[in-house]
C-alpha positions in Angstrom: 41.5 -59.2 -43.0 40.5 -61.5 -40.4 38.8 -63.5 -42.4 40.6 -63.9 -45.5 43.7 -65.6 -44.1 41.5 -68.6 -43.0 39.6 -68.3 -46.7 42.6 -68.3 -48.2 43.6 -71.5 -46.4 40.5 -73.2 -47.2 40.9 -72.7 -51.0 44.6 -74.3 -50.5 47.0 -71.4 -50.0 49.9 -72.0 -48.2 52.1 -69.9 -47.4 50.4 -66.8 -47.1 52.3 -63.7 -46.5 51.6 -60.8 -44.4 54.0 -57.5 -45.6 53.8 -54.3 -43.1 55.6 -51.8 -42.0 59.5 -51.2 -42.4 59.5 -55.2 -43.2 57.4 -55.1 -46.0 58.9 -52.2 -47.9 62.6 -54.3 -47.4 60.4 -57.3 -49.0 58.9 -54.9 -51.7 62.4 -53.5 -53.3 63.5 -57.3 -53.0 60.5 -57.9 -55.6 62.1 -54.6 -57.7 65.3 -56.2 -58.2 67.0 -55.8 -54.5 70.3 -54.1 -54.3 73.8 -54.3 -57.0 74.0 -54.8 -60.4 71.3 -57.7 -60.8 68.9 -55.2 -59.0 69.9 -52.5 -62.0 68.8 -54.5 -64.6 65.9 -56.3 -63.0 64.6 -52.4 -62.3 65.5 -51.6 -66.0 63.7 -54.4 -67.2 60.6 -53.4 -65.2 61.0 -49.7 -66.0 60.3 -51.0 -70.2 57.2 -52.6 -68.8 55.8 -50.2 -66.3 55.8 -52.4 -63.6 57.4 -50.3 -61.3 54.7 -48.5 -61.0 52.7 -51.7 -59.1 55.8 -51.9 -57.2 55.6 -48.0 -56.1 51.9 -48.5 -55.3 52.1 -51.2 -53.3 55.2 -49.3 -51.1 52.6 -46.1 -50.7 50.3 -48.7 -49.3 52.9 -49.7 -46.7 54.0 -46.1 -45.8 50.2 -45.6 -45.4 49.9 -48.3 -42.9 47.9 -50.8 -45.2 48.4 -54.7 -45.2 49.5 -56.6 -48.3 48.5 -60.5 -48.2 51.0 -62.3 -50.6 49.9 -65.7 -51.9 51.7 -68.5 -54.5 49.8 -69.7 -57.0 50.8 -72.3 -59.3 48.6 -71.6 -62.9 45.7 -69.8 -63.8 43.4 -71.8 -62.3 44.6 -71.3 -58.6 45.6 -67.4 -59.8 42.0 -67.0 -60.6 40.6 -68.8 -57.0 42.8 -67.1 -55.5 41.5 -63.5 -56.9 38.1 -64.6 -56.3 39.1 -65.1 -52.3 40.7 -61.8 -52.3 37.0 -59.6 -53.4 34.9 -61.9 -51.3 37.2 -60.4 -48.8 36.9 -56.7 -49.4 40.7 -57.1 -51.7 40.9 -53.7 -53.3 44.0 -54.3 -55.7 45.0 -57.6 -56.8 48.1 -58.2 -58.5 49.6 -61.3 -59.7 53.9 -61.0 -59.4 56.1 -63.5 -61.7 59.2 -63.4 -62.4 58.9 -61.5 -65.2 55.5 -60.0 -65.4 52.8 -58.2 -63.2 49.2 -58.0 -64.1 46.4 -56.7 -62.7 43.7 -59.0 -61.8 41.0 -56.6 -60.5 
């Protein structure tokens, strides 16, 4: 991973994230709708879709003591450059996070 944060820099991604440990699991239930009511129905919502499923992978990750590299992107264009970063760098599971969807970009 050494080498990817600087890759990613050069390709124009800023801020780039870093979730381990305890920290990045608090992070990931954040991204599955966080705690109270708003929480219920953004995990409902992602239930219909499957997504928690991305979300419950990426926590086994964490537990496992893997990385995950978070990244903005602002359209397809940078989502795609930044994918491309992410295999020339050994990425093993890319997944693009909006509001409302997740896809798989690997």
């Amino acid at each position: 991973m050494s080498a990817l944060v600087p890759a990613l820099i050069d390709a124009g991604f800023a801020p780039i994230g870093i979730l381990a440990g305890e920290a990045g699991l608090h992070r990931l239930q954040q991204t599955a709708g966080g705690s109270g009511l708003g929480g219920l129905l953004r995990r409902i919502q992602m239930s219909v879709g499957g997504d928690l499923d991305y979300v419950a992978q990426a926590q086994e990750a964490l537990k496992q003591g893997r990385a995950l590299v978070d990244v903005e992107v602002d359209g397809d264009a940078a989502k795609d450059r930044a994918r491309d970063v992410f295999l020339q760098h050994g990425g093993e599971r890319i997944v693009y996070f909006s509001a409302w969807t997740i896809e798989t970009l690997t």
